[in-house]
C-alpha positions in Angstrom: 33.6 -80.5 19.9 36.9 -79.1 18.6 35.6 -75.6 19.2 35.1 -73.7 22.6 31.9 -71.4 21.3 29.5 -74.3 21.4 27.0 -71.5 23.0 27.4 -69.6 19.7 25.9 -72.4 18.0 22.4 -71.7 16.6 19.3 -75.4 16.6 17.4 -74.1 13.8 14.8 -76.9 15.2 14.9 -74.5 17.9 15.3 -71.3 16.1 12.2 -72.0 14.5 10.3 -72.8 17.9 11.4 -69.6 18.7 9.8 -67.8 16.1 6.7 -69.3 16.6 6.6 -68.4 20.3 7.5 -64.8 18.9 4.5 -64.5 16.6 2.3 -65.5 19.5 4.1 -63.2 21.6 3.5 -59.9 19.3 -0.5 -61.7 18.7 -0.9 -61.3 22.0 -0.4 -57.6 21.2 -2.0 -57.0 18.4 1.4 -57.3 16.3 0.8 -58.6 12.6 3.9 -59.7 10.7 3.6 -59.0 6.7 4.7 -61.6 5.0 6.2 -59.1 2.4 8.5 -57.5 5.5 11.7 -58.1 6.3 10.6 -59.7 9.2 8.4 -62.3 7.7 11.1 -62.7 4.9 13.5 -64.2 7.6 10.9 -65.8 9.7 10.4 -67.9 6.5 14.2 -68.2 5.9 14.2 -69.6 9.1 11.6 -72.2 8.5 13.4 -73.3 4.4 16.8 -73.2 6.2 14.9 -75.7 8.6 13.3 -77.8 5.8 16.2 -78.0 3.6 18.2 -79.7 6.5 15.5 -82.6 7.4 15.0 -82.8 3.3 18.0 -82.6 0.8 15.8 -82.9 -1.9 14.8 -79.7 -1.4 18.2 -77.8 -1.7 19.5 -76.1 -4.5 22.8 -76.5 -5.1 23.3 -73.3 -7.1 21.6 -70.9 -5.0 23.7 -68.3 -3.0 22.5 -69.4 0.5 23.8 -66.1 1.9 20.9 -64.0 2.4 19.0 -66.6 3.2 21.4 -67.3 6.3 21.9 -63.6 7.6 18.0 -63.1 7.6 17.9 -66.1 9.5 20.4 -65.5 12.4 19.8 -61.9 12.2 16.3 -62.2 13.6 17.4 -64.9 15.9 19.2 -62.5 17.6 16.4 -60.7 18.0 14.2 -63.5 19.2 16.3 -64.8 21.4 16.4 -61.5 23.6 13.1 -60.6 23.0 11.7 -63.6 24.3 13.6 -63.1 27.5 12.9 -59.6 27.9 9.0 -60.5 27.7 8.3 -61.1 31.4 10.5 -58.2 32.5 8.6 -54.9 34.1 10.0 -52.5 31.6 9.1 -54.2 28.0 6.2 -52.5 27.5 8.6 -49.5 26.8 9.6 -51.8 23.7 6.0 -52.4 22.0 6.4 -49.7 19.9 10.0 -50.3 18.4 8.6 -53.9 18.3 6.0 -52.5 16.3 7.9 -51.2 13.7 10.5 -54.5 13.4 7.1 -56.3 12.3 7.3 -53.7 9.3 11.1 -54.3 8.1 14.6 -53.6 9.5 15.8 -57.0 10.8 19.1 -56.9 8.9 21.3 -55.7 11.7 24.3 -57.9 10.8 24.0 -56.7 6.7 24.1 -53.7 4.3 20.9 -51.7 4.1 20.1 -48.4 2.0 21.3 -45.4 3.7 17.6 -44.1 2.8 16.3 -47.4 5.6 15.0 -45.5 8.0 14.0 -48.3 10.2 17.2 -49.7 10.7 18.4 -47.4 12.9 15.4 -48.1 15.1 15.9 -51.4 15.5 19.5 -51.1 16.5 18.2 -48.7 19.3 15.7 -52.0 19.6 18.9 -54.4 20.0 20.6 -52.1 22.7 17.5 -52.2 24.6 17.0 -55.7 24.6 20.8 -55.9 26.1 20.0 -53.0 28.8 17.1 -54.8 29.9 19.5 -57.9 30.9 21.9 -55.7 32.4 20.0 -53.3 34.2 16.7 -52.0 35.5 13.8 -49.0 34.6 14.7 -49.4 31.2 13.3 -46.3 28.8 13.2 -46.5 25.3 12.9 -43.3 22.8 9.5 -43.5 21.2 11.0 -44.6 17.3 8.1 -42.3 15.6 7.0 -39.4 17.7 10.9 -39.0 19.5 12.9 -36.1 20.9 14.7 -35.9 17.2 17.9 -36.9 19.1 17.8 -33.9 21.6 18.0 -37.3 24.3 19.8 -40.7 24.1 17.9 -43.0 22.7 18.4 -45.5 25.5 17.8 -44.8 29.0 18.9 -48.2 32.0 19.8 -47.6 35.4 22.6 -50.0 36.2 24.1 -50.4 40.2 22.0 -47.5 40.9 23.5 -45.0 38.4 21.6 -43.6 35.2 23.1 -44.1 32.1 22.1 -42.7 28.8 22.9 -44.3 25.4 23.3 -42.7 22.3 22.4 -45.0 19.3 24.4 -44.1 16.3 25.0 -45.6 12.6 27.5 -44.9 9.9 25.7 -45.1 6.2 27.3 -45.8 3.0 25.6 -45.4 -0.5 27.5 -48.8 -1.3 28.0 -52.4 -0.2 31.7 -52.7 1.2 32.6 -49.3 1.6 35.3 -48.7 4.6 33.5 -45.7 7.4 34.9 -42.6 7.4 36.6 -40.6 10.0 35.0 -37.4 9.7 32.0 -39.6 9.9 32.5 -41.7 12.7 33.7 -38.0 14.9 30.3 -36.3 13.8 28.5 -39.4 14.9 30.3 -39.4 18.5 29.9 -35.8 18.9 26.0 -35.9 18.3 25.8 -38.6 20.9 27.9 -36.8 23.5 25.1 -33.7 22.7 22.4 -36.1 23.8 23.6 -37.5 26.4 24.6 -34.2 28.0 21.0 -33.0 27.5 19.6 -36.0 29.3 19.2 -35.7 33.3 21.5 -38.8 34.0 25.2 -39.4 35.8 26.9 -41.2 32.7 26.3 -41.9 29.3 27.5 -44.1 26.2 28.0 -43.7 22.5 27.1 -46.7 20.3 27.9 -46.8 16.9 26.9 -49.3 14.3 28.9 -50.5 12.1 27.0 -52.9 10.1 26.6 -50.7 6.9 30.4 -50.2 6.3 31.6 -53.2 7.1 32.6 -55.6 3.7 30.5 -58.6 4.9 30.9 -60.1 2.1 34.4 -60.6 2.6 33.4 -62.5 5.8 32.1 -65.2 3.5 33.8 -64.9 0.7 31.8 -65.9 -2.8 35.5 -67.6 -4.3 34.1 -67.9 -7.8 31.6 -64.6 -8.4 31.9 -64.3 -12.0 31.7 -68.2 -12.9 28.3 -68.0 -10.7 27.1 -65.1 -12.7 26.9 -67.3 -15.7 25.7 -70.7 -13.7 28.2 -72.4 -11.8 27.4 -73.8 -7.9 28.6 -71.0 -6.1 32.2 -72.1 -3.9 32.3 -70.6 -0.6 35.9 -69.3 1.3 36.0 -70.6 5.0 37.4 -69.6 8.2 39.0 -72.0 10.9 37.8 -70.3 13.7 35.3 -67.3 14.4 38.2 -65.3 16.0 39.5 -65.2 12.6 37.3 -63.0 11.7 36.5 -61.0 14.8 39.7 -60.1 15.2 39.6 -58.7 11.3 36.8 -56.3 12.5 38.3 -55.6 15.5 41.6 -54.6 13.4 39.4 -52.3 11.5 37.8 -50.7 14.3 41.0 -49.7 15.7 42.0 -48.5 12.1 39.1 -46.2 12.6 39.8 -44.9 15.9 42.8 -44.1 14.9 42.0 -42.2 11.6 39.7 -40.0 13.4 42.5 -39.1 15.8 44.8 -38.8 13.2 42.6 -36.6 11.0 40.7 -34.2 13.8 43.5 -34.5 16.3 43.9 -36.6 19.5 42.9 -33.4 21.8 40.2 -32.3 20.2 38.3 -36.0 20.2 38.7 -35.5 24.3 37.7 -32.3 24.3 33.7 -33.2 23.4 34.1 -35.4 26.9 35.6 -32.3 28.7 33.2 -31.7 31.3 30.7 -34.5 29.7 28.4 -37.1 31.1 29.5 -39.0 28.3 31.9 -41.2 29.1 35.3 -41.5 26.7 34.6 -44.7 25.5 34.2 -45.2 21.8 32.2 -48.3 20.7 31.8 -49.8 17.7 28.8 -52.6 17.2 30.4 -55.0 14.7 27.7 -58.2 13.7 28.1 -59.7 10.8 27.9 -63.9 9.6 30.7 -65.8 8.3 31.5 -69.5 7.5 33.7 -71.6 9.9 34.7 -75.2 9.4 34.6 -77.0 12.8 34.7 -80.8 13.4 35.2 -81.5 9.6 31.8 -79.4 8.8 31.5 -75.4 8.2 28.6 -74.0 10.2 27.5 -70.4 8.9 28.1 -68.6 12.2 26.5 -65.0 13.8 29.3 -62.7 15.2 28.1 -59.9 17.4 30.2 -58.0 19.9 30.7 -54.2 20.9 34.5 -53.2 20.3 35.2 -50.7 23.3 38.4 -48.3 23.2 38.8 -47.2 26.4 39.9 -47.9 30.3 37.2 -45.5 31.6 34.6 -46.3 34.4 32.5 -47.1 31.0 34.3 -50.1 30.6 32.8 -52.7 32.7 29.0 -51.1 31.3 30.2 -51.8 28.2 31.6 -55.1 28.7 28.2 -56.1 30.1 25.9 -55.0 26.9 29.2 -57.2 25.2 27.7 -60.2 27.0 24.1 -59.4 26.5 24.2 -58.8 23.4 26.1 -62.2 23.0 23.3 -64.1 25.3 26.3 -64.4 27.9 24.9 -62.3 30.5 
């Protein structure tokens, strides 16, 4: 194989498998999946994607097969660390975020309404399900009856020290718009407020960035207006993933940056002055893009945390990386 990310690579034979053993898993407690959700939207994405593959009968060519592909790989990153956390001590703390993914919120690596109040949830979800592979006595803020963010959302206790994570999301009101600074500093500054309410020895802030990030310049529609009016939609392509990862990663520093540049370098230190929080800013970036490998383009999930800092937070950080990537 011409590419060295072969783990990256999503079986939907297996995918599918997977959701299966899921529903059984949330039957078992009393966990229905609507059809109508989100959730049950890309469990059956998963199963077309599936179909279409062993049948090319049943593929049409002039469909936009992007939604249909982020719902897919969206909850298979969610199944696949779900499923692993299931036999852990601590993921009965999870039942009731679980809970609410079987209403809706799956779309973690997509644009959702800044009014989607579950989405935020679920990210607190996906951090979770990365703490739980990284550390142990895992503690999850209840996602209905919570502290209304008076504690980090997250709580893990990792080489014996207890760390608190604050769970944060930028909004915009639409698709593609860039995050801004003033933004991304109130964000940071709630989450180092949290954490320093919390009875722990270090904490994290954890923004998402999946709402202002322009995924669909990740995979590019080439001919929009022609497919408006009926054309098979053409798709732009990447030669490799990094391609793209290093794009967000570009932008993430932008943003860094920008909120130095706009609220001054000393006063961003100054809310860790004193702090449990740890300096570290990190940004979740997940989004899906098409690369071309071995002569065939393979719509791929990308999923890391960017992490600005050489703080003692670093190496915590790099592990929820790896989790979160099914590397850990």
């Amino acid at each position: 194989m011409c590419t060295d990310r072969a783990q990256d690579l999503v079986s939907f034979a297996d995918a599918e498998r997977l959701v299966q053993e899921f529903k059984q898993l949330l039957a078992r407690h009393g966990i229905v999946i609507r059809d109508d959700s989100e959730l049950g939207i890309a469990c059956s994405s998963m199963t077309s994607i599936l179909l279409r593959h062993w049948d090319p009968t049943l593929r049409d060519l002039k469909a936009d097969i992007r939604q249909e592909f982020r719902d897919a790989l969206a909850l298979h990153a969610f199944l696949h660390n779900t499923l692993d956390a299931r036999t852990r001590p601590d993921f009965g703390q999870l039942l009731e975020h679980i809970k609410e993914l079987a209403k809706g919120g799956v779309r973690q690596n997509q644009w959702t309404n800044v009014l989607d109040q579950l989405a935020p949830k679920l990210f607190e979800l996906l951090i979770a399900l990365a703490a739980l592979r990284i550390g142990s006595d895992v503690q999850l803020d209840h996602p209905t009856k919570s502290s209304k963010g008076k504690n980090p959302d997250v709580l893990v206790t990792i080489d014996g020290a207890r760390w608190g994570i604050a769970c944060k999301m930028l909004n915009s009101y639409d698709k593609g718009c860039p995050a801004k600074p003033s933004a991304y500093f109130t964000n940071i500054e709630d989450g180092v407020r949290q954490i320093n309410n919390a009875t722990l020895d270090h904490g994290l802030v954890i923004i998402s960035r999946k709402n202002v990030i322009d995924h669909d310049r990740a995979w590019p529609l080439l001919n929009p207006e022609e497919f408006k009016y009926g054309a098979d939609p053409e798709y732009d392509v990447f030669r490799t993933a990094e391609e793209v990862t290093d794009q967000l990663a570009a932008e993430a520093r932008a943003l860094h940056q920008a909120m130095f540049d706009e609220k001054g370098e000393a006063n961003v230190l100054e809310l860790f002055k004193n702090s449990k929080a740890r300096p570290v800013s990190l940004q979740h970036l997940h989004t899906v893009a098409a690369v071309t490998c071995c002569e065939k383009t393979m719509a791929t999930p990308l999923q890391f945390l960017f992490a600005k800092t050489d703080d003692i937070g670093r190496p915590v950080a790099e592990l929820l990386n790896r989790a979160l990537q099914h590397r850990q």
